[in-house]
N, C-alpha and C positions, 0 to 999 in steps of 0.2 A: 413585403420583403420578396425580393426576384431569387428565385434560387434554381435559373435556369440550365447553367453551365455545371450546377454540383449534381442535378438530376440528370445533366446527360452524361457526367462523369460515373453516375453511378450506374448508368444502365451499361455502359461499356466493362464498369469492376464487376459487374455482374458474370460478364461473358469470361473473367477471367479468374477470380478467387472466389469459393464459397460462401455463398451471401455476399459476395461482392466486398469484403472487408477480408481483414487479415489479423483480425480480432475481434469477438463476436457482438460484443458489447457495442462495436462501434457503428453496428447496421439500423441502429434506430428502431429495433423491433418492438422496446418498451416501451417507447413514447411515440412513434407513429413517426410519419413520412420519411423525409429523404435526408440521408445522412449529409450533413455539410464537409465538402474538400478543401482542406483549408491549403490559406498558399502563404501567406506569410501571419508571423507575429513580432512583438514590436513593445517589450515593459508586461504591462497588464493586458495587449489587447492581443486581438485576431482577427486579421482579414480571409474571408471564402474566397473563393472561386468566380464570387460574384462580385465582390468586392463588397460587399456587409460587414461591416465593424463590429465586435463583441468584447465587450468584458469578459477574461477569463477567468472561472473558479474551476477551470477541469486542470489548468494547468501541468498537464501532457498527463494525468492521475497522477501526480505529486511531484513529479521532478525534481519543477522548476522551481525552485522556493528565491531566486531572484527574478520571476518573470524572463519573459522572452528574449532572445537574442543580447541576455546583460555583456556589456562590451567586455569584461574580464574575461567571461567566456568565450567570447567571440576571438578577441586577441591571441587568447593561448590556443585556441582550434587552428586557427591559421598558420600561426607560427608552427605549431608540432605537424600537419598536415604536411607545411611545405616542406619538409624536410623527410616525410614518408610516411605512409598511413598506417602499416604495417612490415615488421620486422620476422615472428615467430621466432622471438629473441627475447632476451630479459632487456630492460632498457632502467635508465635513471629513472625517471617519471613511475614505474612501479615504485621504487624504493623509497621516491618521494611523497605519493600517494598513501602507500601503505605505513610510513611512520608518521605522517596528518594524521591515520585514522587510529593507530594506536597508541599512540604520547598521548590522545585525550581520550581512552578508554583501559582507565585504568584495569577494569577486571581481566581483557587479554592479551593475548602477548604474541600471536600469531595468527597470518591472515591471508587468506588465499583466495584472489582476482578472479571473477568468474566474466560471462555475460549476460547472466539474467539474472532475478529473482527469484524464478523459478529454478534455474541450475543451483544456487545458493543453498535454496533449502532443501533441493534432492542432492546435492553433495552434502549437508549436512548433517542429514536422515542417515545417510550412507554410512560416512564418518564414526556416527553414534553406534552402530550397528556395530561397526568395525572393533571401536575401541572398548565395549561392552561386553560382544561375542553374542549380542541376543537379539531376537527379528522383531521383537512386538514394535508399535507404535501405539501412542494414544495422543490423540490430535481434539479438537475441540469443535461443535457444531458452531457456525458462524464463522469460523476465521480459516483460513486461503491461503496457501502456501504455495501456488502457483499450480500447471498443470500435470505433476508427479502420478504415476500411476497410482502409488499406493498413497497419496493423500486426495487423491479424488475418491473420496470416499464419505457417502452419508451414514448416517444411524442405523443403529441394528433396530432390534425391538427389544430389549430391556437396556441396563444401565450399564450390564456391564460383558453385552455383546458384543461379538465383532463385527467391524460394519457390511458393507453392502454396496459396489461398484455404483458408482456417481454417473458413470459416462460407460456410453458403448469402447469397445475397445480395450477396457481394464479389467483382464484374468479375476475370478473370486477369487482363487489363489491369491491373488496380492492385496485381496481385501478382506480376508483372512488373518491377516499380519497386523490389522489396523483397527483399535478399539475408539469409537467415537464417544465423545460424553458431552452433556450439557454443557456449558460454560457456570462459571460464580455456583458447583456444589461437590460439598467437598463429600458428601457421601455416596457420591459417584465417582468420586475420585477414589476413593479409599476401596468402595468395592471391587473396583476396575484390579486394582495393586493387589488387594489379596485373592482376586481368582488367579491373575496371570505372576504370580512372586516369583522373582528371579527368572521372569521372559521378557518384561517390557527396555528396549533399549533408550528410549527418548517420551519427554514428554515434549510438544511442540505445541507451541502457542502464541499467537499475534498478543503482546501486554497490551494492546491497544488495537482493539480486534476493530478494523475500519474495509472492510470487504462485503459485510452485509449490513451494513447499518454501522455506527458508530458508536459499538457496545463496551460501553466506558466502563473497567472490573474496578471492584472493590480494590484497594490494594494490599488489605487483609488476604485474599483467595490469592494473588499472586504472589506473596512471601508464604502463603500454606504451601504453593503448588514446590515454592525451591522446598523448602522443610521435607515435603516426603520423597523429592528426588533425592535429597542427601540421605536421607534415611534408609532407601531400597536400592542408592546404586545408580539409579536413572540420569542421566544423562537430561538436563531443562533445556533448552531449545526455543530463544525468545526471535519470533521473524521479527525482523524489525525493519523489514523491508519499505514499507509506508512511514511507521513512527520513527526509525532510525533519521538524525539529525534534521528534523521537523518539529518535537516538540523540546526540542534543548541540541546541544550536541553530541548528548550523551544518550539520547533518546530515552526510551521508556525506561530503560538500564538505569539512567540517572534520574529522572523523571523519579521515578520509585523508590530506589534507592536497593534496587534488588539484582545480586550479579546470580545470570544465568551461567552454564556453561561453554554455550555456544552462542555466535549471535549470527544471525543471517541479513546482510544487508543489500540495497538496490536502489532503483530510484536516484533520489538524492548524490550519490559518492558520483555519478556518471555527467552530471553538468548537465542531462538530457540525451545522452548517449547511451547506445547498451552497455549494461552495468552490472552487477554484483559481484557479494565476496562472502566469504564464510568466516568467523573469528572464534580463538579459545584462548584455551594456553597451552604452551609447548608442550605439553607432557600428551595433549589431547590431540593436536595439531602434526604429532612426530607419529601418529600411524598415519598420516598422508601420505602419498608417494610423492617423491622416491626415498622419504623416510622411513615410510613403513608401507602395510601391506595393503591400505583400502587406496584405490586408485581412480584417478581422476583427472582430465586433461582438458584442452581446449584450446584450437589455433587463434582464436582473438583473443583469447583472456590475459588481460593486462593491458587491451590495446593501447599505444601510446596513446591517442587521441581522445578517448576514454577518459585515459586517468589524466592529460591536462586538463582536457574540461572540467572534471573532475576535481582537481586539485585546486583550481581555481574559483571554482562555486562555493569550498571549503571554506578558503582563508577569508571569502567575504562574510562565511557565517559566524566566523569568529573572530569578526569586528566587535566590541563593547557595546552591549544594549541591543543586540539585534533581536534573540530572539524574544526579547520583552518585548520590542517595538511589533514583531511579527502578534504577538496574543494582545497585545491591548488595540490594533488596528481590527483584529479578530472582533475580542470582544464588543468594540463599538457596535460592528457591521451586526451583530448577531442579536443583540440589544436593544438597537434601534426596529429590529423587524419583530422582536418578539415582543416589545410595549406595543407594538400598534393591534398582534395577533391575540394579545389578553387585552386589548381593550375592547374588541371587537367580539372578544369569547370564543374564537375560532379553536375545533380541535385540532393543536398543532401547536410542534416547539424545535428549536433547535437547540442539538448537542453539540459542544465543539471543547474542545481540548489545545491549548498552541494554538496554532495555525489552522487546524483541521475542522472542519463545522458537515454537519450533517442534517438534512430536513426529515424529520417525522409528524408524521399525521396523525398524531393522537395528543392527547393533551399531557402523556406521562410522562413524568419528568426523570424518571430511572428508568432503562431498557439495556437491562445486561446480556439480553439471553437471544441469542435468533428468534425462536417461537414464541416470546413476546413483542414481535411485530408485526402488526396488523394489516393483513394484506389486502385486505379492501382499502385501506388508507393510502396506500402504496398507490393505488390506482389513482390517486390525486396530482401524482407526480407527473404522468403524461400531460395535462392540460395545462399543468403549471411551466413542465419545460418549454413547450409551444408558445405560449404565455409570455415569456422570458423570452426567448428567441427573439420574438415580433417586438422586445423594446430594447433589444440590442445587448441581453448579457446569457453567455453561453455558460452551462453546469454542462457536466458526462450524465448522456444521455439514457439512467436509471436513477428509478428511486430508492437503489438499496446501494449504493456510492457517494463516497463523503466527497466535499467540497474542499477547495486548498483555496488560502490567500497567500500571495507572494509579497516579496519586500517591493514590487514595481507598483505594489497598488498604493493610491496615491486616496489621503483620506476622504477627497474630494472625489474621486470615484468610488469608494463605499459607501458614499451619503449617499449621490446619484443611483447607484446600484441597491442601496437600501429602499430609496424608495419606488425604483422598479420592481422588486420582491413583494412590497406592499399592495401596493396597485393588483400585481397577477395576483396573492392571495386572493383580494378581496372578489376580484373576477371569477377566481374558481370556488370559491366559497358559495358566494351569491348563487354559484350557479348547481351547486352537489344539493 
């Protein structure tokens, strides 16, 4: 594989952004050599820089759950473009947008346009603060709420300490405010509530925690977690920024059957454009500004172009049978690579939920928890990416990031793709 023109593009990103990316994950540090610049895509696929064809399961990390450039999306980008990128105006297309996303989530009722992920669940956090009167946080080891100061934040050293700044740059002060806990235990949950009673503002949790692995909860611990938010006051806080309208429309929310207070979403609602929003209900939503006193802004938020694409990616997903067809084209692809890895005895399985699949390197077939994944096994991941590349199908270049299938994939490219996965197992195996 020639990947001449993305190595000299990377040595030029070098001279210009930090590690040469502008998102860190994208510098290829965990799997070795040269990050691939991709120039177009096209359904399921992606052509570099060199013109190398790939199967995509990075799928821009979840966006695009119709594959690349889907002509609805493309249609409505154009159309709203040519008529002007940006207003720092209210327009239709929010009001269109935003009653798509709420007519089909029943639990709220109110909903504010952001452009990240990450702005989502720091205006969230915010929110909760706001509407509580109280600073604590208790977030969960394993799951990512984007780059917040006070949710960059690891473990303390007991169950129900405060944690401990993640990254340079983040005050202890702000991580002081922020109780980390295991994931799937509830008597870490419980001690957490009764050291801190009547401080904690939010409890904030990915229901479907796919940032370090693809730690699939009980859904017992996730209707405990609402039971003691109602109980002490707490404000629940489900990101659903990944799971939100990926494994249903209703995401993990309906998935479960469990209403949070807040929901944070991303990804998905943007057509592949920057995106996110925050959601409750009015009662929670009316200490916003300029209704109330917790405040919050943003000159692209709402962008038109945004929310057509946006709006458009929507109504395809709630065409009849979609997201069946999305988890049983899942299932196949996931199926056909794990009979060939138990017949071979390989330690190794994959986890997948919807559309979402994740590779672990162990034979266990439950892994709820961060520190039940095994990081010498991780390190299988590098040879296997390279592995992959070299027969033409791209993942995101770590082994603690889940995989997406989109509706572009065609089941004739998950056989093929299936039995490319086979093949590099059996190559990295043979050789560990």
């Amino acid at each position: 594989m020639i990947t001449t023109t993305s190595e000299t593009l990377f040595a030029e990103a070098q001279e210009l952004f930090p590690g040469g990316v502008n998102s860190p994950v994208r510098a290829f540090r965990s799997v070795g050599g040269t990050p691939l610049f991709m120039a177009r895509g096209d359904g399921a696929w992606v052509w570099d820089e060199d013109g190398n064809r790939f199967l995509d399961f990075c799928c821009s990390w979840g966006p695009l759950i119709l594959g690349h450039a889907h002509p609805s999306v493309v249609h409505a980008v154009q159309q709203t473009v040519a008529r002007g990128s940006s207003f720092g105006t209210p327009t239709r297309l929010e009001n269109e947008l935003g009653h798509l996303i709420l007519s089909n989530h029943p639990g709220v009722e109110m909903i504010r346009f952001v452009s990240s992920g990450t702005e989502a669940a720091m205006s969230a956090i915010r929110l909760a603060r706001g509407y509580t009167g109280r600073d604590k946080i208790i977030k969960f080891d394993g799951c990512y709420h984007g780059h917040v100061d006070s949710l960059l934040v690891k473990a303390g050293s007991g169950l129900a300490t405060l944690g401990t700044s993640s990254s340079a740059g983040v005050p202890e002060a702000y991580a002081r405010e922020t109780i980390v806990l295991p994931l799937n235990d509830r008597a870490a949950l419980e001690q957490a509530v009764s050291t801190y009673r009547g401080q904690i503002a939010v409890v904030a949790i990915e229901p479907i925690p796919a940032n370090n692995g693809l730690l699939l909860q009980d859904g017992d611990f996730l209707r405990y977690l609402r039971e003691v938010c109602t109980r002490e006051g707490i404000v629940l806080l489900f990101d659903e920024v990944i799971s939100g309208f990926r494994v249903g429309f209703q995401g993990a929310t309906g998935y479960y059957g469990i209403q949070p207070d807040v929901i944070a979403f991303g990804k998905i609602i943007g057509g592949g454009l920057p995106v996110g929003a925050y959601a409750a209900s009015k009662e929670i939503m009316s200490c916003v500004a300029p209704l109330g006193p917790v405040y919050q802004a943003g000159t692209l938020s709402g962008n038109p172009v945004a929310m057509a694409a946006g709006k458009a990616q929507l109504l395809e997903c709630l065409r009849p049978g979609f997201y069946e067809e999305l988890k049983e084209k899942t299932d196949f692809f996931v199926q056909r690579i794990l009979q060939h890895t138990q017949r071979e005895g390989y330690s190794f399985h994959m986890f997948s939920i919807g559309s979402i699949f994740w590779l672990s390197f162990s034979g266990s077939r439950e892994i709820r928890r961060a520190d039940a994944i095994d990081p010498a096994g991780v390190n299988l991941f590098a040879p296997l990416h390279k592995a992959l590349l070299e027969r033409g199908v791209y993942l995101g270049p770590s082994g603690y990031e889940v995989g997406f299938i989109s509706a572009a994939h065609r089941p004739e490219d998950l056989e093929w793709a299936a039995g490319c996965f086979t093949e590099a197992l059996d190559e990295v195996y043979r050789k560990s």
